[in-house]
N, C-alpha and C positions, 0 to 999 in steps of 0.2 A: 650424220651417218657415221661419221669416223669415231666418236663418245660411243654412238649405240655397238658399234662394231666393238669397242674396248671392254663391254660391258658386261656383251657376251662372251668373251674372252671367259672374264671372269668368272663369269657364272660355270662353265666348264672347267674352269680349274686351270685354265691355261695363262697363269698370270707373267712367266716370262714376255711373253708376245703382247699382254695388252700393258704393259711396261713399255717394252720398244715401238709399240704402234703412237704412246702418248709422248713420249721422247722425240718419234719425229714429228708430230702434230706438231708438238711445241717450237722445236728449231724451224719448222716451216714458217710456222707463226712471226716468228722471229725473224727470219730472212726476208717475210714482206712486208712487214712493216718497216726495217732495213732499206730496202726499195724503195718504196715509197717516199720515205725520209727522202733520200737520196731524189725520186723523182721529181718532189716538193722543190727542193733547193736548187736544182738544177731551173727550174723554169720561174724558179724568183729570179735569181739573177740575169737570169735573157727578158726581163722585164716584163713578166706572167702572175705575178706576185698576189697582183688585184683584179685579178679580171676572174669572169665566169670559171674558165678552163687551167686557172693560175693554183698555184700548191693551198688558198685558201682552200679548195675543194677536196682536197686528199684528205685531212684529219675530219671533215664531217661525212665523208662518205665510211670510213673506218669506222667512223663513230655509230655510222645506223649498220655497219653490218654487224657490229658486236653489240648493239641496240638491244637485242633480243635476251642474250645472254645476260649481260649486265643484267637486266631487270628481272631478271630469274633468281639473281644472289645477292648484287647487291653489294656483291665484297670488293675492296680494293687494297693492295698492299700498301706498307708506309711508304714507298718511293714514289707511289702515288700513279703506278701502272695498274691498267687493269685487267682482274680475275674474272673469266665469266663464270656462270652459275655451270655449263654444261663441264668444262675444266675443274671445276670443283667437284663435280659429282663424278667424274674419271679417278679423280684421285682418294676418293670416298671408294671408290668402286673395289677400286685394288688395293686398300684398306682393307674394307672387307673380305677381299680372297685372303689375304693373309692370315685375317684370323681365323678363319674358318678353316684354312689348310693346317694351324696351329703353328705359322711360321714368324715367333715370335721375336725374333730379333727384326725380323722383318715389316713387322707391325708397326712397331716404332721409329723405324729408320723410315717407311714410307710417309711418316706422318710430319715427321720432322721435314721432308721436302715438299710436304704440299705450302705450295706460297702464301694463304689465306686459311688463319685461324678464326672464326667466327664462332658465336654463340651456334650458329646453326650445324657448322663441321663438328663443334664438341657435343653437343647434342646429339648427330646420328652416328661419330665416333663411342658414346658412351652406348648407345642401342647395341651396336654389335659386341660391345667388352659385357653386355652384360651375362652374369652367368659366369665370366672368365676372373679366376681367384688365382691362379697361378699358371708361369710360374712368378715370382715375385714381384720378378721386375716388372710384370705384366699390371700386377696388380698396382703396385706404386703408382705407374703409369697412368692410369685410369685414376687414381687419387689427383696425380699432378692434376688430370683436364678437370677435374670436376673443381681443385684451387683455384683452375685457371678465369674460371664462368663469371661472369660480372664485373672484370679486372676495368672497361675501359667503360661500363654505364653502371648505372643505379640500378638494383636488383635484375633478375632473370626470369626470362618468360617462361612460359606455364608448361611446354611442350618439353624447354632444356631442363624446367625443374623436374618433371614426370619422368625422365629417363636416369634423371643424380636417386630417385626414388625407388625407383624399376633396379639401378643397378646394386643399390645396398642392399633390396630386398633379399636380389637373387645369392648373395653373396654366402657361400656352405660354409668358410671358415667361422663366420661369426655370425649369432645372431642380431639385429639390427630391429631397431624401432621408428620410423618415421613418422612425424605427427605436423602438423598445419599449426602453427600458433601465432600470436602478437606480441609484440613486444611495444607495450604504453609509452602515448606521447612524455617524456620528462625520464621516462625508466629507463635501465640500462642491462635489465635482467632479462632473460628466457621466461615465458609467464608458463612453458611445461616442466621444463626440467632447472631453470632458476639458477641458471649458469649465469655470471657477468659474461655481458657481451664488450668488445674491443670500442675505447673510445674512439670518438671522433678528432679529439685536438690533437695537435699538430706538436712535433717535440720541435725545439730549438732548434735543434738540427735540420729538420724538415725545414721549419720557417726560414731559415738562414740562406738555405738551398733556392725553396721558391721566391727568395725576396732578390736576391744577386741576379735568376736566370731572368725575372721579370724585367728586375731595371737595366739589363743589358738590351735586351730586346726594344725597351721602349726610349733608349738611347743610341745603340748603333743600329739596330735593324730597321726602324720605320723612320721617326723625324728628329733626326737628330739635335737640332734646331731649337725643339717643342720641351725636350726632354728635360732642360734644365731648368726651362722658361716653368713647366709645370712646378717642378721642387720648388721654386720658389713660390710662386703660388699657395700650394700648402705650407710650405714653411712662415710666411705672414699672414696666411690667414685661418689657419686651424691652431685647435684641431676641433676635425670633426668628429660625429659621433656614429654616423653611417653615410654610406655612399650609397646613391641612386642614378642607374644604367638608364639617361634620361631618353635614348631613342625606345630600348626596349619596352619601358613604362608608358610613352605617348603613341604606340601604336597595339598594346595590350588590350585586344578583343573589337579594333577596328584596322580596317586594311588600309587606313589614312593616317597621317600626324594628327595628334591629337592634345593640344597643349593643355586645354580643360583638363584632363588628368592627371598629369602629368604638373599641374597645378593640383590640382588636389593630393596630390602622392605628397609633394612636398608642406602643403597646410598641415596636413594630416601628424606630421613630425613636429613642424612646427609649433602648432598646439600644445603639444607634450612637451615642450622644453629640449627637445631631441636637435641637435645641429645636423641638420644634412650637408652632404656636398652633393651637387649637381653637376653631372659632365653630360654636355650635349656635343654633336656636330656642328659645327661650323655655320652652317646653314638653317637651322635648326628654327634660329630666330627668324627671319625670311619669311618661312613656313606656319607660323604662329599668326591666331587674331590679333586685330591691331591691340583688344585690350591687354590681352595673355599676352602679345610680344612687350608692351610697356612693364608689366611684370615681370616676364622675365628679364629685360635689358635692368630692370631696378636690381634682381637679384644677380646680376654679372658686376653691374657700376655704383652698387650703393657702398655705403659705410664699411660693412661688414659683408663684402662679398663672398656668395658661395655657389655660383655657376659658374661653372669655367669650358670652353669651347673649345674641344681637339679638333683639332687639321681636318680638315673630308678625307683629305690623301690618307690617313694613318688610320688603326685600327684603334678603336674606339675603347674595346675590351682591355688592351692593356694600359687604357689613361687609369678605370676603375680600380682594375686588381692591384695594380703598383697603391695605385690610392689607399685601397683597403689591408697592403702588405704594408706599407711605411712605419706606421706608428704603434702596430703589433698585433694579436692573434683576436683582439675584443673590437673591432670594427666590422659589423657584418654588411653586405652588400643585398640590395634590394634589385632584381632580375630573373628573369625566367629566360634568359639565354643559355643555351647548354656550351658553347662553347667550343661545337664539335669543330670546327673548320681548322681554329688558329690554336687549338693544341699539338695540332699534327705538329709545328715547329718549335714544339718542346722535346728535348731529348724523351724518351720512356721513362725512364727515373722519376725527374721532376716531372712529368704529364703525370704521373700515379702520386707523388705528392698534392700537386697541384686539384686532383677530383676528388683528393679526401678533404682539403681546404674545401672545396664548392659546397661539399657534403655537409661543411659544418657552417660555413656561414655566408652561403648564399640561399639566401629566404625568397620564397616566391609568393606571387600572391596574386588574386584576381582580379576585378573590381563588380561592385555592387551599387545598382542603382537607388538613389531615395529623392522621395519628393515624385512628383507628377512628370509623365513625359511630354508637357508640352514645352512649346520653343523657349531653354534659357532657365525651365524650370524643374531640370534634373540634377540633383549633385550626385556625385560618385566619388563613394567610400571605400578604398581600400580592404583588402581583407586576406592576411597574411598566411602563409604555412609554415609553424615556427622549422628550424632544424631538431634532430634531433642528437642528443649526447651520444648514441652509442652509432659505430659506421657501418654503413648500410652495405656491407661487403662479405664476400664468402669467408667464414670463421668458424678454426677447428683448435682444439685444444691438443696441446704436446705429445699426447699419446695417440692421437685421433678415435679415440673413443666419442666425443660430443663434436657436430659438426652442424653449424646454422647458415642456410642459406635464403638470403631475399630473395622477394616476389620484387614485381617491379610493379605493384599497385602500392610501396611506401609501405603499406600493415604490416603485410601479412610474411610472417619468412617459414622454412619448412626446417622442424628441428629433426636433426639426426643422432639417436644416440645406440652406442653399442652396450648389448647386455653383461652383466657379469656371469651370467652361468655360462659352462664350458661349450666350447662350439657346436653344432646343429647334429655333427656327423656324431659325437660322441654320445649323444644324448638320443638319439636312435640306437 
């Protein structure tokens, strides 16, 4: 009630009041969960801790009353509190009065305080700017979100692309051209207008950056213990020639461990003369047929070891990366894990380093059945999606005259370029 009441606000033009109506939402908000907290702690320590009626009950009852909202949006800040979808669309709301009243310093200062930038808030932020070409800073503005679109995933959905399209269109100071194109696996051109697109490798500097944040992490933050014990490791017994994320690949299109694959992923290289390294969990081997677990104890304990077993306790993702970071930029990593969880404990900087590294040499891939499916007489053959050279991210040239943004179907990106004849108004 209190969102629809602010909404209406706005729609009347009354945005002072639905400003202080969501101000105090918020501090309410704030105070009872406050409470709460507080009524949590207070009946752990009188020894309520574990029982029915004890503080476990406080953060799940919070949890299904903001239940609803949450899965409305779906957003959360880095601190790792949560934005409901109804508090996001308040602050969209009065967004939009502002622009609509044309109060544009206001525009931007309301946008800079909403907690939750998502593809979705740029998206129906870019709806209301469209049409709106000044005054400048308005317009920059709207340039920044549209930079902003695909910063923390691989291309942009079809709804945020239609509105980056919608808003060049409307644009009277210049004419604009928007067209749908591809850019060929191995190419690194625009196939409409033949622009180079921005590579994907990584300069020195980058690599230098993610190689110190990873080995800090995978030295003081998880197992401190494991961390040196691994260096070594690689250091006698590589190097390798790619790394394989061995839980992700053994449970790749089955909701069970699957070491038959996971065997196969590794023949697969092997045949080729390609040196894998294999990092599994701990446990990993346990879980294994008795034949596949002799295999793989051969590939932890033979000659020429190149399975090695990270901690259950530790995160698995940074035994690989450190792995694939150590010996330099030409080690690519075999995984279909996105990685969304344990970025969050990368600064921003190196997290935007770190997704252009994924971009370039994290290969995914399927697998494919051959032979008959009866018991014992299936193999299954991998089947890869190379990387590609140029980075799959929003890219605009120095003048912002050509501007290329990914789809998030991997093809397809939508080229933006500005025309050379003089602007729309003058040519009326």
């Amino acid at each position: 009630a209190m969102h629809s009441l602010i909404a209406a606000h706005c729609k009347f033009g009354n945005i002072a009041e639905a400003e202080q109506l969501l101000e105090d939402y918020l501090a309410n908000e704030n105070n009872e969960g406050q409470r709460m907290e507080r009524g949590a702690t207070d009946r752990s320590e009188a020894g309520g801790g574990g029982g029915g009626d004890g503080g476990g009950d406080v953060p799940a009852t919070a949890a299904r009353r903001r239940g609803g909202d949450e899965a409305d949006a779906g957003a959360e800040v880095e601190d790792g509190s949560s934005v409901t979808g109804k508090q996001l669309r308040s602050y969209l709301a009065i967004f939009a009065a502002h622009v609509a009243a044309g109060n544009w310093d206001r525009v931007i200062s309301s946008w800079h305080r909403m907690p939750e930038h998502n593809e979705m808030t740029r998206s129906v932020a870019l709806q209301h700017l469209t049409g709106v070409v000044e005054p400048v800073e308005v317009r920059n503005f709207a340039l920044d979100i549209i930079r902003s679109l695909g910063h923390a995933r691989d291309g942009i959905g079809h709804k945020a692309l239609d509105a980056v399209a919608q808003w060049f269109m409307s644009d009277t100071k210049y004419a604009w051209k928007t067209v749908r194109t591809r850019v060929e696996l191995g190419g690194t051109a625009c196939a409409y207008c033949h622009t180079e697109l921005q590579s994907s490798s990584l300069s020195s500097e980058e690599l230098e950056l993610l190689q110190r944040e990873i080995s800090a992490l995978l030295h003081d933050h998880y197992v401190s213990h494991d961390g040196p014990k691994f260096d070594r490791f690689l250091e006698e017994h590589g190097p390798f020639d790619v790394v394989l994320d061995g839980l992700n690949i053994a449970h790749q299109g089955t909701f069970s461990f699957d070491s038959v694959r996971l065997l196969a992923m590794y023949k697969y290289f092997e045949k080729r003369g390609v040196r894998p390294l294999l990092l599994v969990r701990g446990h990993v081997l346990t879980m294994a047929k008795d034949e596949s677990r002799k295999r793989l104890s051969l590939l932890r304990d033979g000659r020429h070891p190149c399975l090695y077993e990270t901690p259950n306790e530790a995160s698995d993702d940074f035994y690989w990366l450190h792995a694939s970071l150590k010996d330099g930029l030409d080690i690519p990593l075999i995984s279909n894990d996105q990685m969304r969880d344990h970025t969050r404990r990368l600064t921003p900087r190196v997290s935007a380093v770190f997704h252009k590294w994924r971009r370039s040499h994290q290969i995914a891939f399927h697998f494919m059945p051959q032979g008959s499916w009866n018991e014992g007489d299936t193999e299954w053959v991998p089947v890869f999606r190379p990387c590609y050279r140029h980075d799959t991210v929003v890219q605009w040239n120095a003048a912002d005259t050509h501007w290329h943004l990914p789809l998030d179907d991997d093809t397809s990106w939508l080229c933006v370029t500005r025309s050379a004849e003089p602007p729309k108004q003058e040519q009326e």
